[in-house]
C-alpha positions in Angstrom: -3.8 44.1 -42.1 -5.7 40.8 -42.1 -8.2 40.5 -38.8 -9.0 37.6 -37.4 -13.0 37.0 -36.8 -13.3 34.0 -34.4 -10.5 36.2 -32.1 -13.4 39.1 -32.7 -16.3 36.8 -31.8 -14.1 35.5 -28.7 -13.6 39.0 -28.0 -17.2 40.4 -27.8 -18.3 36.5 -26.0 -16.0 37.6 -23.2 -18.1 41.0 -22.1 -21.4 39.6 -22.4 -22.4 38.5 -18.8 -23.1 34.4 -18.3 -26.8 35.6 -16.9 -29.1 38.0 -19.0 -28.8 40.4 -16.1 -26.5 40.9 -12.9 -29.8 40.9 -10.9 -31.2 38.3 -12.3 -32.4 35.1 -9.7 -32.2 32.0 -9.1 -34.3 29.5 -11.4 -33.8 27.0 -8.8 -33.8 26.5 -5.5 -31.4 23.5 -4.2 -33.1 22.8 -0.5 -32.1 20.5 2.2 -33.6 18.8 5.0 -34.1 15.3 6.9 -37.0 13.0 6.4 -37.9 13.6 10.0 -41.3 15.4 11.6 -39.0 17.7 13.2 -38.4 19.2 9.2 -42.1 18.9 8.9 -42.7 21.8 7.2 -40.0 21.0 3.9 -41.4 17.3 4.0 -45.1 19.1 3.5 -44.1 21.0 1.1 -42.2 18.6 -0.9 -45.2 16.4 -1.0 -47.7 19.5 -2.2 -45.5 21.4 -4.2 -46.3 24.7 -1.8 -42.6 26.2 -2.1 -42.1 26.1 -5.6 -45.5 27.7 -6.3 -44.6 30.4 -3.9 -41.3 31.0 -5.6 -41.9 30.4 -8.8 -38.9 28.7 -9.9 -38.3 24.2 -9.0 -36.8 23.2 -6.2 -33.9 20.6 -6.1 -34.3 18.7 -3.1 -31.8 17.2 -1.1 -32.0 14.8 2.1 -30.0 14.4 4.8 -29.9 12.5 8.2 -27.8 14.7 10.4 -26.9 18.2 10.9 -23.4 18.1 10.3 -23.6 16.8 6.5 -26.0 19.2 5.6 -24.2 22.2 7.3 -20.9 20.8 4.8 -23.2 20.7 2.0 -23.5 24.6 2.2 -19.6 24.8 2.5 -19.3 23.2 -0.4 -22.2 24.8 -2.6 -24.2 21.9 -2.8 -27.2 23.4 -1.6 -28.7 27.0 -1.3 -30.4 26.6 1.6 -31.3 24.0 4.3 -33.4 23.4 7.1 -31.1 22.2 10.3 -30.7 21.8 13.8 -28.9 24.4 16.2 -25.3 22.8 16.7 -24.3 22.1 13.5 -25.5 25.7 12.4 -23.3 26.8 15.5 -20.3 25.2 14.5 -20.8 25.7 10.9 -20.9 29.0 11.3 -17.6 29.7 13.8 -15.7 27.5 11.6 -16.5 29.7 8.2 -16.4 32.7 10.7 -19.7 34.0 9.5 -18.9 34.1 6.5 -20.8 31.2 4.8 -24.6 31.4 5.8 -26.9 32.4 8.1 -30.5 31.4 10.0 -33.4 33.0 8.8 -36.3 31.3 10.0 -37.1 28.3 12.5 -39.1 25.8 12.0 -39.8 23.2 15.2 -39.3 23.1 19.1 -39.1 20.0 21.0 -39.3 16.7 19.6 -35.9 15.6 21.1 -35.2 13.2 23.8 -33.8 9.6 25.7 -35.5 6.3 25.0 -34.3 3.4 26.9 -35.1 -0.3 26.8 -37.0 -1.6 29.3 -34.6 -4.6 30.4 -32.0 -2.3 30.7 -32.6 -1.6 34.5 -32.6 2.1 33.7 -34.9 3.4 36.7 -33.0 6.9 37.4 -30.1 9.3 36.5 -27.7 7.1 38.6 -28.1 3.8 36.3 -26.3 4.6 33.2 -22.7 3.2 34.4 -21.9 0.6 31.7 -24.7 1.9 29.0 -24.2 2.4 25.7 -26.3 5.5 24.4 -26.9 6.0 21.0 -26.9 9.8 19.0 -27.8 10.2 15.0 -24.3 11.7 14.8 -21.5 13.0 16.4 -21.7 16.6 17.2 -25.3 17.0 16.1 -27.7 18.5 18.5 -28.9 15.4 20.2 -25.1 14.3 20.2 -24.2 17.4 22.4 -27.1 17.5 24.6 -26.8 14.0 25.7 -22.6 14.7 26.4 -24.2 18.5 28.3 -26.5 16.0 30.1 -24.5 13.0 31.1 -21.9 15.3 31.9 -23.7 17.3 34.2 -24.3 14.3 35.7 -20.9 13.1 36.5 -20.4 10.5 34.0 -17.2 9.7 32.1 -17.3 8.7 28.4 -15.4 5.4 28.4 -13.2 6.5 25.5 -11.6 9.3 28.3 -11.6 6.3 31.2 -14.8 6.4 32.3 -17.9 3.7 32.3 -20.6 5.2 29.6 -20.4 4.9 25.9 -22.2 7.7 23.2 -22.1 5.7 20.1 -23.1 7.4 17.1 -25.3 5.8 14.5 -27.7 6.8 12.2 -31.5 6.8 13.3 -32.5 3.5 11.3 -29.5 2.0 12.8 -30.2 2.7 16.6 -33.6 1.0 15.3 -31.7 -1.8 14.7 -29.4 -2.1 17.4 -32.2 -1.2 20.1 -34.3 -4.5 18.9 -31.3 -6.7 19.0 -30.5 -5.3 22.8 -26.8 -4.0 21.0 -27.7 -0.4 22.6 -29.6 0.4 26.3 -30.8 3.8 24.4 -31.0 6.2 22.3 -31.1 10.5 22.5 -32.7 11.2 19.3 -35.3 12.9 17.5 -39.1 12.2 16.0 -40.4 10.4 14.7 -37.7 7.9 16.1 -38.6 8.4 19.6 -42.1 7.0 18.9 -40.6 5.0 16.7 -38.5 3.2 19.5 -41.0 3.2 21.5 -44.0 1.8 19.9 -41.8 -0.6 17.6 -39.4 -1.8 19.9 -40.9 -1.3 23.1 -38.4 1.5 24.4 -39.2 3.9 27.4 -39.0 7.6 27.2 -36.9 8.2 30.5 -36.4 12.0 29.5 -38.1 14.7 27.0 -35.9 17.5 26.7 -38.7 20.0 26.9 -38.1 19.3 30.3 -34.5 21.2 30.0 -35.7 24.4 28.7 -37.8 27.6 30.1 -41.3 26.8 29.2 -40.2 23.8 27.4 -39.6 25.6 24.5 -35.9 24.9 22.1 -35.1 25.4 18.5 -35.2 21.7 17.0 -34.9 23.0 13.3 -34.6 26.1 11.4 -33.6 27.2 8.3 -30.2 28.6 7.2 -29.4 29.7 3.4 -26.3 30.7 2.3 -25.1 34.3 2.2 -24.4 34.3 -1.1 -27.9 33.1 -2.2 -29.6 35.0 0.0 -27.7 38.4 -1.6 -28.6 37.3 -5.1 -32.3 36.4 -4.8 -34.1 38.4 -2.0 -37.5 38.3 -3.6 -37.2 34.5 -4.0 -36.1 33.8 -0.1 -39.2 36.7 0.7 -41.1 34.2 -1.0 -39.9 31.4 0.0 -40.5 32.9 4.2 -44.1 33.7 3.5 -44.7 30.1 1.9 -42.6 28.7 5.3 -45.0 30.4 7.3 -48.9 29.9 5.0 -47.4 26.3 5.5 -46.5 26.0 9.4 -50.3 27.4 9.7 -51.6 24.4 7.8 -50.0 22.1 9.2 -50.7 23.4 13.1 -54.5 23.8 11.8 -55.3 20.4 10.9 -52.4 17.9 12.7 -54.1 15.0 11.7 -54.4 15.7 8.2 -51.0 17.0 7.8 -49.6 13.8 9.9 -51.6 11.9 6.6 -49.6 14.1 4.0 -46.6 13.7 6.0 -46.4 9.9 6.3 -47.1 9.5 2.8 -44.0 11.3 2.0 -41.7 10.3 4.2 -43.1 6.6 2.7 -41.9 8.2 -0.6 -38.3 9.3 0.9 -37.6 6.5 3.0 -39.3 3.4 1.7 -41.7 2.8 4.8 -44.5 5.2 6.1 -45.4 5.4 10.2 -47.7 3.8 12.3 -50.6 5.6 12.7 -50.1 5.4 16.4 -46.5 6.6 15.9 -46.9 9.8 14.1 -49.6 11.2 15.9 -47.5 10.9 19.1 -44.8 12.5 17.5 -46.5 15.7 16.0 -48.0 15.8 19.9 -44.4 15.8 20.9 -43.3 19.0 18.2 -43.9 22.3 18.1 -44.3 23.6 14.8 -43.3 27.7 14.4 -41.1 29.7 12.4 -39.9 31.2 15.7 -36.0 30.2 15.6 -36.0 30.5 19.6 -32.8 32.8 19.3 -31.9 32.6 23.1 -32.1 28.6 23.1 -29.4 28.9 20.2 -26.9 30.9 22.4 -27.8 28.1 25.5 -26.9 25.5 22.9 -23.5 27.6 22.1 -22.6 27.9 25.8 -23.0 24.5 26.4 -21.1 22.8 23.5 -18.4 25.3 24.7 -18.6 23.7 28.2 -18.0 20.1 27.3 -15.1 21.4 24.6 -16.8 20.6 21.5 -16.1 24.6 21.1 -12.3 25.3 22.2 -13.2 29.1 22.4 -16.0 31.1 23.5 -18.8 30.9 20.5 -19.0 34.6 19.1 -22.8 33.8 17.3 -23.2 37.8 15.9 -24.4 38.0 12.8 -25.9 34.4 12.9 -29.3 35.3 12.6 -30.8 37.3 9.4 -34.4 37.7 10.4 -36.0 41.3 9.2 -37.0 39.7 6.3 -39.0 37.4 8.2 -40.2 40.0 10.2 -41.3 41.5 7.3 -43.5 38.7 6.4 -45.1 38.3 9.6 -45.7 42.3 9.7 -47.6 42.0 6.1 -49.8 38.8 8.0 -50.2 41.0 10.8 -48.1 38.2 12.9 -45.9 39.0 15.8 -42.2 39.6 15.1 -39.6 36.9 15.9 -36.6 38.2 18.3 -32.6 38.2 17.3 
């Protein structure tokens, strides 16, 4: 009987495994975040190469400018891992039910709040009837803590017959609009607060530390894919302890990580800060791998409230932190809280 030896070959091709090993890692790490100072610690790192020397394999580096995109860029396995605000992880993770990623570090409080103009004849809460507010996107955690706080309020958004208008626009674009008077303000994120301040001579009416016990709420943290995270423990251990060597630097030496930091985002977005600019806006964050679990759930209850969540958010299993904990135990650090 005549054999056949390419069928053979195709044969023995189709046990052998596509890796060398089942175990084996990653050799890369595909990483999101936003060219913001509230992502401070990937835009560091991205500038001195401190992640991929503590992992040991390149990092892929994606950028983003809202929550939402990057949250869909882990649905669709476009990144590993990325470094995002609270409600998009929220809603991110009801719609997969759990099932696509979770948070396993923070990374900033604060840095969030409303700039107005000052010819808008915005003196107090009662003077936003007929305003048009600007929010980096819809559903992204400035967009649903300005709808929590207007609401709260009593305002209407015009589109459901009332007199104030949300209108979301990316952060260079509410730049834009604010200077040409097209927008009374703006409920973003740094350095764009400072930005609209000290470049177009806006007004911080509110700083949402001011919402918060002891001012303190998750801006950022990171999330990673469940997937990922199963296949390459000893890269995201790495990867942790590098989050955290880093967040020291930078809360050691603010100004000289503000000078690393501006040169970067120059690099990412075409136009470094004023000096004046970013050293307001690293005042303005806090800067911890904390994720601030109990301002997560706050967040949860209130996107429920306004209906951006039609049921009741069920966040268990949203956070993965022994690792973490782990990390900070070996740099004798205090652990982080579920």
């Amino acid at each position: 009987m005549k054999t056949n030896p390419q069928a053979g070959l195709l044969a023995v091709w189709l046990v052998i495994p596509l890796s060398t090993s089942a175990s084996e890692e990653a050799r890369q790490l595909r990483l999101g975040h936003f060219p913001n100072i509230t992502h401070a610690q990937a835009v560091y790192a991205r500038a001195g190469g401190q992640f991929e020397r503590k992992i040991g394999v390149p990092i892929k580096w994606s950028s983003f400018n809202a929550g939402p995109t990057a949250i869909e860029a882990l649905f669709t396995d476009a990144i590993d891992a990325t470094f995002v605000g609270p409600n998009p992880a929220i809603n991110g993770f009801i719609k997969s039910r759990g099932e696509k990623f979770v948070i396993i570090a923070g990374g900033a409080s604060g840095g969030s709040g409303l700039v107005v103009r000052q010819d808008a004849d915005i003196q107090n809460e009662k003077d936003f009837d007929g305003k048009t507010i600007a929010t980096p996107q819809l559903g992204n955690t400035q967009d649903v803590a300005a709808r929590v706080w207007f609401g709260e309020r009593g305002y209407q958004l015009r589109e459901k017959g009332g007199t104030l208008t949300l209108l979301p626009l990316s952060n260079p674009d509410q730049l834009t609009m604010f200077r040409k008077k097209q927008i009374d303000g703006a409920w973003t994120v740094e350095p764009w607060l400072s930005r609209l301040e000290f470049e177009s001579g806006g007004e911080l009416f509110l700083d949402e530390k001011k919402l918060w016990p002891n001012g303190r709420y998750v801006t950022t943290h990171l999330a990673v894919s469940k997937r990922f995270l199963a296949g390459n423990r000893k890269l995201i251990t790495n990867l942790l302890a590098a989050l955290v060597e880093v967040t020291q630097q930078i809360n050691a030496d603010k100004a000289a990580a503000a000078q690393v930091l501006n040169a970067e985002l120059k690099r990412e977005t075409g136009k470094a800060l004023p000096d004046a600019v970013i050293a307001r806006a690293m005042e303005r964050v806090e800067f911890t791998w904390d994720p601030i679990s109990s301002s997560l759930r706050k967040s949860a209850e209130a996107a429920h409230k306004i209906g951006f969540l039609r049921t009741h958010p069920d966040l268990k299993g949203i956070y993965s932190l022994t690792t973490l904990n782990e990390v900070l135990q070996e740099k004798h650090l205090a652990a982080v809280a579920e």
